[in-house]
C-alpha positions in Angstrom: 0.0 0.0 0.0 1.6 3.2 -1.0 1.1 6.3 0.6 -2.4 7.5 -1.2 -3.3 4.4 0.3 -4.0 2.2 -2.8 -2.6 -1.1 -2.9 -0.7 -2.0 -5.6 -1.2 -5.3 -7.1 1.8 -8.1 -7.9 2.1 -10.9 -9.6 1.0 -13.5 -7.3 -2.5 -11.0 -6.4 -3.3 -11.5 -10.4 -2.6 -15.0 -10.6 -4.7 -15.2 -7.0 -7.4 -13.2 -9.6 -7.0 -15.4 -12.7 -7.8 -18.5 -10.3 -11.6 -17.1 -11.1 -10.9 -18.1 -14.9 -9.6 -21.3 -13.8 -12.9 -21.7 -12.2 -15.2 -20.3 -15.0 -13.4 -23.2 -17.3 -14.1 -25.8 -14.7 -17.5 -24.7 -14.2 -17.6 -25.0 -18.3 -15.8 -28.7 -18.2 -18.6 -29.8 -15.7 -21.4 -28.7 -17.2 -20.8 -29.8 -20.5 -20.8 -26.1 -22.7 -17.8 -26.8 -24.9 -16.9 -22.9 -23.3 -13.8 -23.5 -21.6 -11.6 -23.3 -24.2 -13.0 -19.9 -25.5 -12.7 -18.9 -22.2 -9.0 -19.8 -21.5 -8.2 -18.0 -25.0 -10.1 -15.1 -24.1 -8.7 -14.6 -21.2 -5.0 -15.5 -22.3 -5.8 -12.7 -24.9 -6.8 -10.2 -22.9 -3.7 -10.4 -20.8 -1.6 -10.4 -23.7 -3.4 -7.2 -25.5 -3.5 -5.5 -21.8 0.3 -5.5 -21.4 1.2 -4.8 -24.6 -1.0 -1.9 -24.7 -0.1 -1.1 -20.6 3.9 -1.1 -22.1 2.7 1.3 -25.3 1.1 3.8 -23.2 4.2 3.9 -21.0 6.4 4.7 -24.3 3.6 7.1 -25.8 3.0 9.4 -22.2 6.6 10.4 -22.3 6.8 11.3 -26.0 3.4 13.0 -26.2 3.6 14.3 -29.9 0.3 14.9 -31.9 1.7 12.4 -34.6 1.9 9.4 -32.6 -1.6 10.1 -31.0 -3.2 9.9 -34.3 -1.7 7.0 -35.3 -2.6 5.3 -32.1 -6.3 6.2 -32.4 -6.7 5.2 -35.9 -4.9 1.7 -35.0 -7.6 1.3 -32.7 -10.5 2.6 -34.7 -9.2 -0.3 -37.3 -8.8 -2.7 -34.8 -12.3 -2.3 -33.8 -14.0 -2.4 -37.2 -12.1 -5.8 -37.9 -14.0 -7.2 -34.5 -17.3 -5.6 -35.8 -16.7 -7.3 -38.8 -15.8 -10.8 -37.1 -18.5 -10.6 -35.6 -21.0 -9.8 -37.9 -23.3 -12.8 -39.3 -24.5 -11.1 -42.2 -23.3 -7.8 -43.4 -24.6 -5.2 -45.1 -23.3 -4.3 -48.5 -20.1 -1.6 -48.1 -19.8 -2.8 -44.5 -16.7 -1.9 -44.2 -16.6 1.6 -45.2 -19.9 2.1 -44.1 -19.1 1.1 -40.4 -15.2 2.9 -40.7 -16.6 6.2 -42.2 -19.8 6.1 -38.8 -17.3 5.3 -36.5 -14.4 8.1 -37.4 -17.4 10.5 -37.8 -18.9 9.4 -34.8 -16.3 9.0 -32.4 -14.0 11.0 -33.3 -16.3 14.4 -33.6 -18.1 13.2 -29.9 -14.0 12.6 -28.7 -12.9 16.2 -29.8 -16.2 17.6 -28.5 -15.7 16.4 -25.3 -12.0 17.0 -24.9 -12.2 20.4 -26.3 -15.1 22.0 -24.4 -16.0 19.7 -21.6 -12.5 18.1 -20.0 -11.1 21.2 -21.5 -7.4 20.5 -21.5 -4.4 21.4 -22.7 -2.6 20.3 -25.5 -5.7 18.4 -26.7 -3.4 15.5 -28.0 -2.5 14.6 -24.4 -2.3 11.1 -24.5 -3.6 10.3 -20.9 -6.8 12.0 -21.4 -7.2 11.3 -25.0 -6.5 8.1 -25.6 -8.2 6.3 -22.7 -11.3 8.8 -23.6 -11.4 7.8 -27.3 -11.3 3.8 -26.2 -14.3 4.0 -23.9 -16.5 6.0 -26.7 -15.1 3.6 -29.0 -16.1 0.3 -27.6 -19.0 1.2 -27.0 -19.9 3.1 -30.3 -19.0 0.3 -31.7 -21.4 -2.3 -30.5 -23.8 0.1 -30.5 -23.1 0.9 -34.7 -23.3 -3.3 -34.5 -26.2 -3.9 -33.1 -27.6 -1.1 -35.5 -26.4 -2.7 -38.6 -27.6 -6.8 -37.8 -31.3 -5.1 -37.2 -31.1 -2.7 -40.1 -30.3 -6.3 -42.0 -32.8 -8.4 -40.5 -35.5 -5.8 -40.4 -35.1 -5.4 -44.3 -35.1 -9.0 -44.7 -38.5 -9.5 -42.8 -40.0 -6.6 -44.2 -38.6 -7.1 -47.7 -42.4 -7.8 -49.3 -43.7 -4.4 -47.4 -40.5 -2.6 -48.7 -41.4 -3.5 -52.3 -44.5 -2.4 -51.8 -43.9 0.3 -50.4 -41.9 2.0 -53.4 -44.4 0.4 -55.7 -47.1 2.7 -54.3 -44.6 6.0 -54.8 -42.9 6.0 -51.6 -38.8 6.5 -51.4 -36.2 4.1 -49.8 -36.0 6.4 -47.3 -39.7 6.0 -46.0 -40.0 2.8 -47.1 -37.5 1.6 -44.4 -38.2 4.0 -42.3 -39.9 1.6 -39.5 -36.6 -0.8 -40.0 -34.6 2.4 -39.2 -36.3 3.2 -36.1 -35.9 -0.7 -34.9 -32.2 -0.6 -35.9 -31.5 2.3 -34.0 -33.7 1.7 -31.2 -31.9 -1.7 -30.5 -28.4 0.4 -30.7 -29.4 2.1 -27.8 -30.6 -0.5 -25.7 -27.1 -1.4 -23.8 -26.5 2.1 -23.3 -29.9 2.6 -21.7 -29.8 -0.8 -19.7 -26.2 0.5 -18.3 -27.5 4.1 -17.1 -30.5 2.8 -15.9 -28.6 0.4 -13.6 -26.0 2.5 -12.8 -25.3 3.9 -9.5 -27.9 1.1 -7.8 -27.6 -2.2 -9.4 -23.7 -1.8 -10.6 -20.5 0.6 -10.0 -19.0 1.7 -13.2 -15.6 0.6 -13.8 -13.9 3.8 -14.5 -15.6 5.0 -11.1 -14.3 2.4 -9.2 -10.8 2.2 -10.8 -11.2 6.2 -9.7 -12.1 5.8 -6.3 -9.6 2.9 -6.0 -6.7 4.6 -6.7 -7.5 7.3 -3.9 -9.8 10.0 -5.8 -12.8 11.6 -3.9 -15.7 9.8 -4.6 -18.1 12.9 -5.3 -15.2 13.8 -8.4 -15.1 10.3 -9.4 -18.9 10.3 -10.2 -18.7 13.5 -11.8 -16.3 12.1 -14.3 -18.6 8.8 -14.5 -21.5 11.2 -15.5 -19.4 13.1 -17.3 -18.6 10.1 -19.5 -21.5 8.6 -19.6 -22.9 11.4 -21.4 -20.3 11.1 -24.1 -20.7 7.2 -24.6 -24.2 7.6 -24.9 -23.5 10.6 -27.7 -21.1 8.2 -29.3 -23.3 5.3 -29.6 -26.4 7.9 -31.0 -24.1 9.5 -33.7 -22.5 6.6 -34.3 -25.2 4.6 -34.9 -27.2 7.2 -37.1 -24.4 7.5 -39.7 -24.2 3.8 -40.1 -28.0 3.5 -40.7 -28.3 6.6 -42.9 -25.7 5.3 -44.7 -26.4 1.7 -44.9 -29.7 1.5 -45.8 -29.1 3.5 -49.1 -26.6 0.5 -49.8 -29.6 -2.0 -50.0 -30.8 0.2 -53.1 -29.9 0.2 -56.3 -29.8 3.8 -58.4 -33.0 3.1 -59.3 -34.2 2.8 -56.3 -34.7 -0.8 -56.4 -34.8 -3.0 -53.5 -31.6 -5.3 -54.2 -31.4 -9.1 -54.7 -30.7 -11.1 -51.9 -27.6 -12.4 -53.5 -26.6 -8.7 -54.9 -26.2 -6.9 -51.0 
């Protein structure tokens, strides 16, 4: 314990901590899930990626130039469109580009915005502030813009017959889809709202309780929690907007046609 009172951890208190995966596997073995491999790579994973990135910031705090910073950022941006991607079933056409352009635009105007004006420091390329900022509005803009793009694709897919319909009778792309968008970006918002809804009664946010943790007040460390909050939850909405008002002119052709299955 050092002198702000937080106790630091060693080695043998994380592999104490990883005993808990050990567990999760058994529990995985016993029952019969055919999980506990997935869980021992998972976790192996996240240590891995954790300490790499853990050394990185080290190196990156003590050079603190603008260039680096950028690079940094975009390296995760593209990091997190090939997970999206992974992890997609079924994507829509241009997924890709679609999902890169929503989540640059999306996160990366709601990350200045909130640096510039309501953290308000100075340089704005600090790498402790920025960095760890962007990666929160990030991961969760991301599966937000995810969640977005598997309804926009299922929705059109049900609703394919009323679509054609739809522009049959005069009506354009736009408001023939329109009910699929509002499904699409409803269902993007849903973890967001679960999380603020539960937060503060059912669950302690991470970042607050790293916060408090490490020695800050507890009043400043919810401040920063709402504070953040606030941004995800902008992230996620702008995000997931430009995806869908992008993606769902992909499932057109210039004619305003309803694609083939086989052509999207």
């Amino acid at each position: 314990m050092d002198n702000r009172g937080l106790v630091n951890l060693e080695l043998s208190n994380l592999l104490l901590a990883f005993a808990l995966i050990l567990l999760a596997m058994a529990l995985s073995r016993f029952q019969r899930l055919g999980q506990a491999r997935k869980i021992g790579w998972a976790a192996t994973r996240m240590v891995v990626q954790l300490l790499a990135v853990g050394y990185l910031l080290h190196v990156v705090f003590s050079v603190k130039t603008p260039l680096l910073v950028a690079s940094i950022l975009v390296v995760m941006a593209g990091f997190s469109l090939q997970v999206a991607g992974s992890q997609a079933k079924r994507r829509m056409p241009g997924f890709y580009r679609v999902m890169g352009s929503s989540i640059l635009a999306g996160c990366g105007g709601v990350t200045f915005f909130f640096c510039a004006l309501v953290v308000g420091y100075s340089p704005w390329y600090e790498p402790r502030y920025l960095i760890p900022l962007f990666g929160m509005i990030l991961g969760n803009s991301m599966q937000g813009a995810s969640l977005a793009a598997e309804r926009l694709e299922a929705e059109i897919g049900e609703r394919r017959d009323e679509i054609e319909t739809a522009l049959c009778l005069g009506a354009t792309p736009r408001q023939a889809v329109e009910a699929a968008l509002r499904n699409a970006f409803s269902a993007a918002l849903i973890p967001t709202l679960n999380t603020m809804a539960a937060m503060g009664i059912v669950s302690l946010p991470g970042m607050m309780t790293g916060q408090i943790l490490s020695g800050t007040e507890p009043v400043v460390a919810v401040r920063y929690q709402i504070a953040i909050m606030c941004a995800v939850s902008g992230g996620v909405a702008v995000t997931a907007f430009l995806l869908l008002m992008q993606g769902y002119r992909r499932y057109f052709t210039p004619a305003q046609q309803l694609r083939r299955w086989d052509e999207s």
